[in-house]
C-alpha positions as a printed Julia matrix, in Angstrom:
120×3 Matrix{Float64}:
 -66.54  -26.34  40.21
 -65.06  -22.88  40.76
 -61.68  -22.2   39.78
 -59.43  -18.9   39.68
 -56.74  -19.1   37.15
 -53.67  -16.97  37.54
 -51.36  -15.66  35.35
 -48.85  -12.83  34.69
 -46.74  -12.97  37.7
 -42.7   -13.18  37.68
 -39.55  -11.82  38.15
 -39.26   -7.46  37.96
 -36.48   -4.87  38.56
 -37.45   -1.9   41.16
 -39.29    0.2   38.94
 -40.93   -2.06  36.17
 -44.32   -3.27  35.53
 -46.45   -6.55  35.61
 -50.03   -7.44  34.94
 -51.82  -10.29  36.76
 -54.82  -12.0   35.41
 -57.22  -14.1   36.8
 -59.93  -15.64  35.0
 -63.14  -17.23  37.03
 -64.78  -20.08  35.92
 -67.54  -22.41  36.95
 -70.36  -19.68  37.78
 -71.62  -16.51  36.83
 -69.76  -13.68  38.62
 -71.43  -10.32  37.37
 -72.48   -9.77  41.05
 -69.08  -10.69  43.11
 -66.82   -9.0   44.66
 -63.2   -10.25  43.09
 -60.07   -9.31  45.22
 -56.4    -9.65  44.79
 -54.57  -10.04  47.94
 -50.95  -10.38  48.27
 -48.41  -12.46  50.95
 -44.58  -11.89  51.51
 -42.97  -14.07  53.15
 -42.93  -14.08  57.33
 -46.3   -12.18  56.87
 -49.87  -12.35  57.21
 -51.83  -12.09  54.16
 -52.97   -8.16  53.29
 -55.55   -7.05  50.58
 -54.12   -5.18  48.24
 -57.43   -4.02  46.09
 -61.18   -4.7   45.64
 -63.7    -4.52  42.81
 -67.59   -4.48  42.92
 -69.37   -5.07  40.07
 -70.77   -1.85  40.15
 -67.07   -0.34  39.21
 -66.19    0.33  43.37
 -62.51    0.02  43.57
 -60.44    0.22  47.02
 -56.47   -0.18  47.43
 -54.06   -0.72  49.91
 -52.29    2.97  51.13
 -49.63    1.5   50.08
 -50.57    0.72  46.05
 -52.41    3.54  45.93
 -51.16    5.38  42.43
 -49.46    2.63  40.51
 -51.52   -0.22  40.73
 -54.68   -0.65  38.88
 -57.59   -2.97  39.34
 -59.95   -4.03  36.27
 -62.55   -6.33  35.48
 -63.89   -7.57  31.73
 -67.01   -6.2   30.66
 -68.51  -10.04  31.15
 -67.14   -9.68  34.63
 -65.41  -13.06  34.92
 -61.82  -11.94  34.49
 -60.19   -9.6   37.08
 -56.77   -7.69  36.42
 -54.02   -6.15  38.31
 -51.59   -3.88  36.8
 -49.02   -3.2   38.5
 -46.67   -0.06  38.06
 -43.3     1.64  39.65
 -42.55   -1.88  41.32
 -41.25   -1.67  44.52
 -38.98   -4.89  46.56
 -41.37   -4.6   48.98
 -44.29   -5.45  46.69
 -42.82   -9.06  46.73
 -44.96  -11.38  47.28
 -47.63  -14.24  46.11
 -50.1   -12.93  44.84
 -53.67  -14.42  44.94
 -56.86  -13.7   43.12
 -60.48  -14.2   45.33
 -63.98  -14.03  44.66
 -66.84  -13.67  46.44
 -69.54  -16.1   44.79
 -72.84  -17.65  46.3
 -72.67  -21.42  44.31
 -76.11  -22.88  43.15
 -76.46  -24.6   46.77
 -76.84  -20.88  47.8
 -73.79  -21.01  49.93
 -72.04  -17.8   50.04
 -67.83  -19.17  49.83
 -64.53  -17.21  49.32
 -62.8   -18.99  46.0
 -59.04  -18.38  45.87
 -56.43  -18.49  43.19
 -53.44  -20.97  43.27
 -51.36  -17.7   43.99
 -48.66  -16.5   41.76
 -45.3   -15.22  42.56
 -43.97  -11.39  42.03
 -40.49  -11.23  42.93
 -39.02   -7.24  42.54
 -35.43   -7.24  42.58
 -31.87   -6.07  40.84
């Protein structure tokens, strides 16, 4: 039984900081992929930025410079710190790995989401 647990999300002014977590359970992950992808409202869900475990990081243009991905050295807890919040960084959040289960079937495993909200 997979699960991603979220936390760290909330309410921000233009400007401030957050920093998601999301811890994997349920399998060994030292070989996934773990993503954190991110939906506003009226839109279609976008990645926002990607970690091998071989330390291969990608962003989004449009994070590129103030947010940071990060995984544990046991590589079953991703992170996403996230600086010089913008309103249009409002969205829910989700956390997703890439895991083959012990049926050998490869499966995306999501987060419950969590909400950032960046607003005055």
């Amino acid at each position: 039984q997979v699960q991603l647990v979220e936390s760290g999300g909330g309410l921000v002014q233009p400007g401030g900081s957050l920093r998601l977590s999301c811890a994997a359970s349920g399998g060994i992950f030292s070989r996934d992929a773990m993503y954190w992808y991110r939906q506003a409202a009226g839109k279609q869900r976008e990645l926002v930025a990607a970690i091998i475990s071989g330390g291969t990081i990608n962003y989004a243009d449009s994070v590129k410079g103030r947010f940071t991905i990060s995984r544990d050295n046991a590589k079953n807890t991703v992170y996403l710190q996230m600086n010089s919040l913008k309103p249009e960084d409002t969205a829910v959040y989700y956390c997703k790995v890439n895991h083959v289960d012990y049926n050998l079937d490869r499966k995306d495993y999501w987060g419950q989401g969590t909400q950032v909200t960046v607003s005055s």
